[in-house]
Structures are given as C-alpha cells and as structure tokens.
C-alpha positions in Angstrom: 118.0 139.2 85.5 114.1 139.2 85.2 111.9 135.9 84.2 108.9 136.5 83.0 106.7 133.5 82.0 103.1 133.7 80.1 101.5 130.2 79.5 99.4 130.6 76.6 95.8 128.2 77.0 96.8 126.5 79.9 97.4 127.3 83.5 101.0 126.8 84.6 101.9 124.6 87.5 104.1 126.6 90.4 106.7 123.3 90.3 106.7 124.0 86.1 107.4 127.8 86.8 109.9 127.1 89.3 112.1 124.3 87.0 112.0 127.3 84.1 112.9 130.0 86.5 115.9 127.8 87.5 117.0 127.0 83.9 116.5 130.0 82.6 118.6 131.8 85.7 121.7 129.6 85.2 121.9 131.6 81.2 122.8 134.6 83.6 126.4 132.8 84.7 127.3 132.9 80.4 126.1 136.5 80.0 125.9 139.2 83.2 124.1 141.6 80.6 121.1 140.0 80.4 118.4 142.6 81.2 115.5 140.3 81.0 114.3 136.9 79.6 110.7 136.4 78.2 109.4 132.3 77.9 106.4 131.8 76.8 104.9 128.0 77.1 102.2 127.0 75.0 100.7 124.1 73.6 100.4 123.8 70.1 97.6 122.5 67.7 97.2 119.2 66.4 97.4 115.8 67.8 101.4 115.4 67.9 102.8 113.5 71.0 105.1 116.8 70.9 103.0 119.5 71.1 104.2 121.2 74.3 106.2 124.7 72.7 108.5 127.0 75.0 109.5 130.3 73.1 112.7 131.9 74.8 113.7 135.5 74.1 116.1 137.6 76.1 116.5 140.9 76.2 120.8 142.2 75.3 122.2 145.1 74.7 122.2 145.7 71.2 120.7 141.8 69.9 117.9 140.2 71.3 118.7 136.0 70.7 115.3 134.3 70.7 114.4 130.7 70.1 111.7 127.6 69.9 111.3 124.6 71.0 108.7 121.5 71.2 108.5 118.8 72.9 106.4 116.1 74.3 106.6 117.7 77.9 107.3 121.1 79.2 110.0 120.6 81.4 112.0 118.9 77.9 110.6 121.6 75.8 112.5 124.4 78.5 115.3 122.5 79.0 116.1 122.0 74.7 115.2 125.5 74.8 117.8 126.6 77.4 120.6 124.5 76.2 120.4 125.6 72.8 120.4 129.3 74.1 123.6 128.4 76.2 124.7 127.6 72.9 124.2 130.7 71.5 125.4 132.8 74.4 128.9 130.7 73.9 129.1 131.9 70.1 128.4 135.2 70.8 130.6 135.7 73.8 133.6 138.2 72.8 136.9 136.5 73.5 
C-alpha cells in the first residue's frame, strides 16, 4: 500500500509523517486490497483549541471510504481518523 501525505499551510514534522505512515499502514492488515491511502493534514480556520484536521481517503476496488477528523493535535486528529476507518473496513469486510 502507498501513503501519500500533503499538509496543507504548514510544514509537516518527519516524526508527524512517520506516526501517520505507521497508523495508516496497520489499515492494510483489515483490507490487502488497498491500492493507496491519501491523508491530508490541515489546520483549519478559526480560533478553536481543535483546529488540527486529518482527511483520510483510500483508494478500493470499486468504493473509495473517505473520512474527517479534528482535533486539538495532529497525532489525535490521525489516530480518530484511523480508528474510525478500521471501523469501516470491519463493516465492509465480506464474511
């Protein structure tokens, strides 16, 4: 499977880029057809606490799941976003 991750407005840390690439990898266990998985990390506007954004999308065979999260830090914002995907991997996964 192929990460790619665009920070929008900011500059991402190699340690930030590293903890996604690990969470987002570990999807790949639930479903060996993922072709690729886009994140994108942005910070929204506004002067929310939680204003740290992480946009998942992966790229199926036939359905491309995508998702969004925020957050008061990246690393929570990636991590929400990864669980929830798990979750969705788990409903789709034929029995």
């Amino acid at each position: 499977m192929q990460t790619l991750i665009k920070s929008v407005h900011f500059t991402a840390r190699p340690e930030l880029e590293e903890y996604t690439r690990d969470k987002i990898d570990g999807l790949s266990k639930l479903n060996s057809k993922i072709i690729r998985a886009h994140v994108t990390l942005s910070v929204e506007p506004g002067s929310s606490p939680e204003n740290k954004s992480c946009e998942l999308l992966l790229s199926l065979p036939g359905e491309d799941p995508f998702l969004k999260k925020t957050a008061a830090t990246f690393e929570e914002a990636v991590s929400l976003a990864a669980n929830a995907m798990e979750k969705v991997l788990r409903r789709k996964k034929p029995r």
